[in-house]
VOPAGU-2260 file (C-alpha; in pm, 1 decimal, decimal comma):
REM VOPAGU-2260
SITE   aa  ch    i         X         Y         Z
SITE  UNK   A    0    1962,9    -991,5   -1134,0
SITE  UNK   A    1    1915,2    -645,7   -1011,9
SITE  UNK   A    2    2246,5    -612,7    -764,6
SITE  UNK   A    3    2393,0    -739,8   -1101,6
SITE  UNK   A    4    2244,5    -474,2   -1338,0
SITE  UNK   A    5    2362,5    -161,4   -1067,1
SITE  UNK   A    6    2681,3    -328,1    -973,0
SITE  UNK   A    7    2742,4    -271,3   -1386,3
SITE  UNK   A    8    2697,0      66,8   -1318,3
SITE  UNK   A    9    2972,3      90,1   -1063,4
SITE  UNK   A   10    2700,9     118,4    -754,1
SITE  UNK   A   11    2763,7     -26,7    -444,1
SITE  UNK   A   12    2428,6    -200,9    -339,4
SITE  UNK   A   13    2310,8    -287,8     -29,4
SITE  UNK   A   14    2054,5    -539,5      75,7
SITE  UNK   A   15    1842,5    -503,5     403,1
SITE  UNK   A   16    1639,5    -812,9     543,4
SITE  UNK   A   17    1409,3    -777,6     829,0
SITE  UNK   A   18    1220,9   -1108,1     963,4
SITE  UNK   A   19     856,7   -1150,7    1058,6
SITE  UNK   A   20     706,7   -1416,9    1272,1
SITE  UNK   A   21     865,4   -1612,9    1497,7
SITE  UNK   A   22     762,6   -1987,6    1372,8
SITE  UNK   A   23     901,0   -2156,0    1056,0
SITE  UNK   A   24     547,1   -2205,4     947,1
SITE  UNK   A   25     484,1   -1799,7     931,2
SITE  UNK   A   26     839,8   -1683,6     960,2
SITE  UNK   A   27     878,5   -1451,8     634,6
SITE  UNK   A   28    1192,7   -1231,4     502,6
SITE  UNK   A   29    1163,0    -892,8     369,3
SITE  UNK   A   30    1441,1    -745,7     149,3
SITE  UNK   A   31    1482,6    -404,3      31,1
SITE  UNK   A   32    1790,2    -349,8    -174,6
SITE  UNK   A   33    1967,5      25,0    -238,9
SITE  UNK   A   34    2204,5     116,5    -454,2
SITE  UNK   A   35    2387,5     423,5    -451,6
SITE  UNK   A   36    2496,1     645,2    -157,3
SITE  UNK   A   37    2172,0     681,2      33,7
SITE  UNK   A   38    2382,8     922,7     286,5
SITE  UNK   A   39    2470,3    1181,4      45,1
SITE  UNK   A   40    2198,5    1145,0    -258,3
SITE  UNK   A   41    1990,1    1429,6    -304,8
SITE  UNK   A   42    1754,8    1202,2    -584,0
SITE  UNK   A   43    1640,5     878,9    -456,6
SITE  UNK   A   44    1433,5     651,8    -725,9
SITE  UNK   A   45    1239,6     394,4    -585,2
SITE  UNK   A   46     969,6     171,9    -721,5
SITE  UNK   A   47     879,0    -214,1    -566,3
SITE  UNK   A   48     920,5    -498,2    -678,8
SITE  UNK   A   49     718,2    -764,5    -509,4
SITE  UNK   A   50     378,4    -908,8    -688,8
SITE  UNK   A   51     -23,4    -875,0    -636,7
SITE  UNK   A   52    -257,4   -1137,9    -578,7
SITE  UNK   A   53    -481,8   -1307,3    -874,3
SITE  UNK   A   54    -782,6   -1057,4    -940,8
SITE  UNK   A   55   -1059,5   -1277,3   -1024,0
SITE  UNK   A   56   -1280,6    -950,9   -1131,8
SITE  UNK   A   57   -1286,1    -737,1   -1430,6
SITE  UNK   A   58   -1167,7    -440,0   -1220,6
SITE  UNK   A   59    -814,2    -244,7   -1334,0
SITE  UNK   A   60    -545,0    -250,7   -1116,6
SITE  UNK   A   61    -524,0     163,0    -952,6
SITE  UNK   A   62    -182,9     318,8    -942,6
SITE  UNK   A   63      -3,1     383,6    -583,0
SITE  UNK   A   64    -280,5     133,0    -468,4
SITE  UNK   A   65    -153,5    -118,9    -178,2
SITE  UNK   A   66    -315,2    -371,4      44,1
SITE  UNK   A   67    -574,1    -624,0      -8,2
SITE  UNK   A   68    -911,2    -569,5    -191,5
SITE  UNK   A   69   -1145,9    -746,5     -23,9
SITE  UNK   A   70   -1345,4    -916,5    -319,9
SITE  UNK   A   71   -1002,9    -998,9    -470,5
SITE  UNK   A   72    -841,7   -1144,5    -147,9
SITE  UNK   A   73   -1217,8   -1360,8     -89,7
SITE  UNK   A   74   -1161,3   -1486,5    -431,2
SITE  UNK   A   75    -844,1   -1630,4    -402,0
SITE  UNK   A   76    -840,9   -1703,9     -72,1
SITE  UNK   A   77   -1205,0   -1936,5    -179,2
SITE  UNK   A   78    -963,9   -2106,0    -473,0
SITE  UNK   A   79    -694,3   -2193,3    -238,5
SITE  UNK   A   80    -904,2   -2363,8     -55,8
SITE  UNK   A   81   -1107,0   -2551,0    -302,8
SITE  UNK   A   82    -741,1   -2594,2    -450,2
SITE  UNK   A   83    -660,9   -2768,1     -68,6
SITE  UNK   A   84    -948,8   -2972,5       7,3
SITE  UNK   A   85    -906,3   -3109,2    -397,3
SITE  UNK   A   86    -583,1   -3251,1    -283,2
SITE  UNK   A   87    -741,5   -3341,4      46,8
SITE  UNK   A   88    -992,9   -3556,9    -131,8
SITE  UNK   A   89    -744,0   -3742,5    -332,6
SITE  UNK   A   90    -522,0   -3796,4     -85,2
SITE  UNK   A   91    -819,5   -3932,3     212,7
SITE  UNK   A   92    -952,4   -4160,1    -115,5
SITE  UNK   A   93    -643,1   -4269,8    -317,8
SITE  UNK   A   94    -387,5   -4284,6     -29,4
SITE  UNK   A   95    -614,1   -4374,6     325,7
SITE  UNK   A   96    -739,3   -4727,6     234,0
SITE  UNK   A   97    -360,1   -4910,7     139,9
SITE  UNK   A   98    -226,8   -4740,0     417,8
SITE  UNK   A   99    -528,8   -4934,5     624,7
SITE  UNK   A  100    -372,3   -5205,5     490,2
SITE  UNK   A  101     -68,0   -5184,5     481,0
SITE  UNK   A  102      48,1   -5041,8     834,3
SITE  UNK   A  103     208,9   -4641,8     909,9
SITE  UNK   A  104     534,8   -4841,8     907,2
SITE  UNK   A  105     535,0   -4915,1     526,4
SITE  UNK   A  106     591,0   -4716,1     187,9
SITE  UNK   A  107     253,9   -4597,9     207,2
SITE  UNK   A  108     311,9   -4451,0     510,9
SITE  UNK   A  109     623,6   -4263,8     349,1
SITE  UNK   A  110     405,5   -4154,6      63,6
SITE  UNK   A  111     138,5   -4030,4     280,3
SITE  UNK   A  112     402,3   -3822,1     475,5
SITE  UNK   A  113     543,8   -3686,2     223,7
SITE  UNK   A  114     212,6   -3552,9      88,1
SITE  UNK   A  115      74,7   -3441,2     340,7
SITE  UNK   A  116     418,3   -3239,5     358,1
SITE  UNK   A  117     358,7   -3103,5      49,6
SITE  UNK   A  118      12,9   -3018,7      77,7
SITE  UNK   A  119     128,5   -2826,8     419,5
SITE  UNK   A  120     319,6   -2646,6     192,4
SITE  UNK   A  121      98,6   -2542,0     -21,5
SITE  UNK   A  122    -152,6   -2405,9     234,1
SITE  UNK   A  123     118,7   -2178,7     380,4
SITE  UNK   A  124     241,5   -2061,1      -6,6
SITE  UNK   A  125    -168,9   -1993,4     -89,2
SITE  UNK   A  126    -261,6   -1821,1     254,0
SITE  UNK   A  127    -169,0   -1473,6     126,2
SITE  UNK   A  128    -330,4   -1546,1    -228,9
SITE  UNK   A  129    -262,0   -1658,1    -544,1
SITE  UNK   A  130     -19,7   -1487,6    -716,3
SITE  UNK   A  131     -54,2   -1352,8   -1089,4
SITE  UNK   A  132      90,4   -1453,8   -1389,0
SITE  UNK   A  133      78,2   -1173,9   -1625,8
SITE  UNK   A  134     249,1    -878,5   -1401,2
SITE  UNK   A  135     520,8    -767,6   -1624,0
SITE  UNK   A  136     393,6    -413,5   -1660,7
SITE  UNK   A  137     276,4    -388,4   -1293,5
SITE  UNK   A  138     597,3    -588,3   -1146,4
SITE  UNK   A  139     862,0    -535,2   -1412,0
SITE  UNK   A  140     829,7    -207,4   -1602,9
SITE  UNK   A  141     936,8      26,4   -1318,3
SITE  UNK   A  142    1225,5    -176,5   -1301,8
SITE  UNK   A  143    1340,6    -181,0   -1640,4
SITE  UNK   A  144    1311,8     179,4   -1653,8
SITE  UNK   A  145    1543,9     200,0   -1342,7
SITE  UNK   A  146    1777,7     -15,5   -1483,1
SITE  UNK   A  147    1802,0     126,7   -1795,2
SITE  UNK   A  148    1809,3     478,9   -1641,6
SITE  UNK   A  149    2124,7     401,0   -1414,4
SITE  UNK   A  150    2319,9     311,8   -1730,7
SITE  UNK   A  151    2173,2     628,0   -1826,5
SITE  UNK   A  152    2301,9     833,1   -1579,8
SITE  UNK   A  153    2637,2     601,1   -1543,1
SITE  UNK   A  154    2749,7     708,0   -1916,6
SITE  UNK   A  155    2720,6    1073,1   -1809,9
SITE  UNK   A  156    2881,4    1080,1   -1533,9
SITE  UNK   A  157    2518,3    1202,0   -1359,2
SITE  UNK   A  158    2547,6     906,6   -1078,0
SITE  UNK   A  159    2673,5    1061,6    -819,8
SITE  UNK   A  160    2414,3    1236,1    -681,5
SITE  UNK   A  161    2141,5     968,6    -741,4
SITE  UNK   A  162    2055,4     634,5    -548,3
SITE  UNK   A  163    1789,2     351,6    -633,8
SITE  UNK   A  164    1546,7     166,1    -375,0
SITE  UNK   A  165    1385,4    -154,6    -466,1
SITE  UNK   A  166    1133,3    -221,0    -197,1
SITE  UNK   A  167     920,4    -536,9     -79,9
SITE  UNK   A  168     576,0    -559,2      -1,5
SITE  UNK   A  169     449,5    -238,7    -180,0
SITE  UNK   A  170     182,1    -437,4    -326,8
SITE  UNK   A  171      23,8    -520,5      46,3
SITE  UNK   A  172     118,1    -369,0     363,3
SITE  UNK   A  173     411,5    -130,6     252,0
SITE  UNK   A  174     667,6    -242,7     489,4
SITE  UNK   A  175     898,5    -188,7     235,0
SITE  UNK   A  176     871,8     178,6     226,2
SITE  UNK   A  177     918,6     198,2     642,6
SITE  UNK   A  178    1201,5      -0,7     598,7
SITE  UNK   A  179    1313,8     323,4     387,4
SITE  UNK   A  180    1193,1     560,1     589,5
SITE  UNK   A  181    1398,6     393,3     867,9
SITE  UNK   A  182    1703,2     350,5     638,7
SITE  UNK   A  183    1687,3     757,5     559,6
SITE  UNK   A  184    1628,1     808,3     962,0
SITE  UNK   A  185    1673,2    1225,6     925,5
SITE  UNK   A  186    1789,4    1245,2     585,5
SITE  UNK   A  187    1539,4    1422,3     310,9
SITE  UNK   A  188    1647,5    1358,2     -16,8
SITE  UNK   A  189    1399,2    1389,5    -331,3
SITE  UNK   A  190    1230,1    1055,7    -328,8
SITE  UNK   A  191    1076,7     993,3    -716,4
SITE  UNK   A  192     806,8     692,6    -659,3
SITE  UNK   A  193     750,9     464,8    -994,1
SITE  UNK   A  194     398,7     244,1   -1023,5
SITE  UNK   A  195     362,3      82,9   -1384,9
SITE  UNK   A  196     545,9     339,5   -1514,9
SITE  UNK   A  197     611,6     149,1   -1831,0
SITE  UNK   A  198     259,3      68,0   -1906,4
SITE  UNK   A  199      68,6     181,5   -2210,1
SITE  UNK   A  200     -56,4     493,9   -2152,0
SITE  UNK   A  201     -18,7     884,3   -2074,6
SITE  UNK   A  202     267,8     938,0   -1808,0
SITE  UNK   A  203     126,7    1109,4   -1508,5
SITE  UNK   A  204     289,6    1274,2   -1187,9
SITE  UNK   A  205     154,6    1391,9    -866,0
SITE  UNK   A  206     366,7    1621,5    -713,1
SITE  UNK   A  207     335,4    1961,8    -541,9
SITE  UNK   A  208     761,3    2106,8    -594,5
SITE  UNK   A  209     869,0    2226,9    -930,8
SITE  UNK   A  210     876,4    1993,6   -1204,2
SITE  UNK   A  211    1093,6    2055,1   -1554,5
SITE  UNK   A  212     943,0    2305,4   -1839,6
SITE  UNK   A  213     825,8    2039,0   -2063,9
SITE  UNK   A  214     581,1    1867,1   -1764,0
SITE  UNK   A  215     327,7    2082,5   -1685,6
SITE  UNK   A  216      86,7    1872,4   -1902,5
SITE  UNK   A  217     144,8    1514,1   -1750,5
SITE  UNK   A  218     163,1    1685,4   -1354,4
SITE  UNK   A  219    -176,1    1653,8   -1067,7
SITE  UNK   A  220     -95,4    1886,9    -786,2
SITE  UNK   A  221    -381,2    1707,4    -614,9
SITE  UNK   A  222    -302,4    1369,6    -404,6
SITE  UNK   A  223    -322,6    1213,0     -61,7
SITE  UNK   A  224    -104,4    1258,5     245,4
SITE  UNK   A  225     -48,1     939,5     290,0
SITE  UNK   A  226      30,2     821,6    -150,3
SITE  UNK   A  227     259,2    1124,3    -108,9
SITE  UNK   A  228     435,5     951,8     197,7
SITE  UNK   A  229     592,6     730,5     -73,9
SITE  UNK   A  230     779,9    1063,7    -252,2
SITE  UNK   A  231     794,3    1401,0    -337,4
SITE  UNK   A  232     675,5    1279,7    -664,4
SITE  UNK   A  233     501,5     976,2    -753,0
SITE  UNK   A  234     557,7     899,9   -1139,6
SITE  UNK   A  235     296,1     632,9   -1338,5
SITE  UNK   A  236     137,9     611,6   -1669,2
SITE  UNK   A  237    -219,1     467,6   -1751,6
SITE  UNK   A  238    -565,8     637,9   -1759,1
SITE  UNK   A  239    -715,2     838,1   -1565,8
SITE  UNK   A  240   -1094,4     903,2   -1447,3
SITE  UNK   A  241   -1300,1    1193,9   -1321,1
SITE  UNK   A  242   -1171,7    1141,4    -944,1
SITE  UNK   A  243    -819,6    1134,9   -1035,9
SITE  UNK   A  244    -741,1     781,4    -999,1
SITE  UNK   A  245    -512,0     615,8   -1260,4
SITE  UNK   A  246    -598,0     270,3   -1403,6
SITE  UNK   A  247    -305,7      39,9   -1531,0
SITE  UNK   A  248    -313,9    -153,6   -1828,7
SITE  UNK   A  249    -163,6    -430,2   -1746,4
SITE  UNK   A  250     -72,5    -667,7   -2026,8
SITE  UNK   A  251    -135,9   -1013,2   -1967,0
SITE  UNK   A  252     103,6   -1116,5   -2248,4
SITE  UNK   A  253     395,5    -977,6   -2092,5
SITE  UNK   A  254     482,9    -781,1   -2359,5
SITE  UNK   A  255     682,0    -426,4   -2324,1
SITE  UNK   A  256     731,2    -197,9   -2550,3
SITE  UNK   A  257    1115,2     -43,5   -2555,1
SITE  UNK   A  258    1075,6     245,5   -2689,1
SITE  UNK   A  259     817,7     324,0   -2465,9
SITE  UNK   A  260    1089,6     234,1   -2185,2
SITE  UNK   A  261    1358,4     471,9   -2293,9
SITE  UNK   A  262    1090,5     763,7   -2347,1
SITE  UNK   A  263    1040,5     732,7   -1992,0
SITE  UNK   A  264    1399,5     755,4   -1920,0
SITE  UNK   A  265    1423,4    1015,8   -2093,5
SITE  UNK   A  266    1163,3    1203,6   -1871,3
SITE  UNK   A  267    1330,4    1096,0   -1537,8
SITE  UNK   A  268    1673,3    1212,2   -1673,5
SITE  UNK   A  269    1517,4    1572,4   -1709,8
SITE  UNK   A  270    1398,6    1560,9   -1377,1
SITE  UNK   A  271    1698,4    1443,8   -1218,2
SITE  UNK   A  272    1891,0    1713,5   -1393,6
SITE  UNK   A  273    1698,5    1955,8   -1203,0
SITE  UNK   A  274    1877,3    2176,8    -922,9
SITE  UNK   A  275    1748,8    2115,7    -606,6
């Protein structure tokens, strides 16, 4: 879906893999994909795309937050296992005794292989966590507004100079963003980082460069080395507390308001129109 939406807009796209682990049972693939001319962009828009883990406590999700919580990862991690040894007790008391009976060598035998196949499975697909269900603002906003924001820029001619990254893992370990970093090697362009930036909510942007006229109200000069490793600026919208930190709302429903979307665009667009 999202080579499709940028190869609309007349962007070549590129998709880089890198592997992890060397077994098939922990052997994972990380994509990034770019659009755009990353070797001659001075504006590079990039915002992940990969999904949490199930919170089981009443705690919002922070903006330009990564990695595990502990108390969330325990939580899961203790439901995927009561999930496992569930399907372990069904399958010692339902499938065990006519296999006793009736020999490995039999269609019991083949059933019992083939769950315990599946219930493999499922162990390796839980051992990171249990994935949410409602993460359309944290997981899908940014994306929309990228989308949307390329057709922008394609009907007024304002492409050229910009490219898109979609990057994995910037919910855990950030690989994602090294992959970039890699990608880039010496090149500097202005990297514009997107968390939830569709959610309800005031728009807020750390940054410490200029920012357009009309921003001084939404823009923190204040933020870490290391969130401001991810971009020049780093764009969201939520609440925010006394220490700075911005709280998503996500919506469980899924729901996403459009207009809300295309005011957003219409905020990147007047940064992007900026002279560097």
């Amino acid at each position: 879906m999202a080579r499709r939406e940028f190869e609309l807009c007349d962007m070549p796209v590129d998709i880089h893999k890198v592997q992890m682990g060397g077994t098939w049972v922990a052997k994972k693939v990380y994509r990034n994909l770019y659009a755009g001319d990353l070797d001659r962009c001075t504006w590079l828009v990039t915002t992940y795309y990969d999904t949490p883990i199930k919170s089981f406590s009443r705690r919002r999700a922070e903006a330009f937050t990564s990695g595990f919580r502990f108390r969330d990862l325990v939580a899961s991690s203790v439901v995927s296992m009561l999930l496992v040894l569930g399907a372990a007790e069904i399958l010692w008391s339902t499938l065990i005794p006519p296999l006793r009976q009736s020999g490995v060598f039999s269609i019991w035998g083949l059933v019992f292989v083939i769950v315990l196949f599946l219930t493999c499975a499922a162990v390796i697909r839980l051992r990171e966590g249990i994935a949410r269900r409602g993460n359309v603002i944290r997981n899908s906003s940014s994306l929309m507004v990228i989308f949307q924001l390329a057709n922008v820029l394609r009907r007024t001619n304002s492409l050229s100079h910009v490219a898109f990254a979609l990057i994995d893992e910037g919910c855990r370990c950030e690989l994602g963003v090294k992959m970039l970093s890699d990608r880039l090697g010496d090149r500097h362009p202005r990297r514009v980082y997107l968390d939830a930036v569709g959610a309800v909510g005031s728009v807020i942007c750390f940054s410490r460069l200029s920012t357009p006229y009309r921003w001084p109200a939404i823009v923190r000069s204040s933020s870490s080395e290391e969130e401001l490793s991810k971009g020049e600026y780093l764009i969201t919208a939520g609440s925010e507390d006394d220490s700075n930190r911005i709280h998503i709302h996500i919506d469980e429903k899924g729901e996403i308001d459009t207009d809300r979307i295309l005011s957003r665009v219409s905020l990147l667009e007047s940064l992007l129109a900026m002279e560097r």
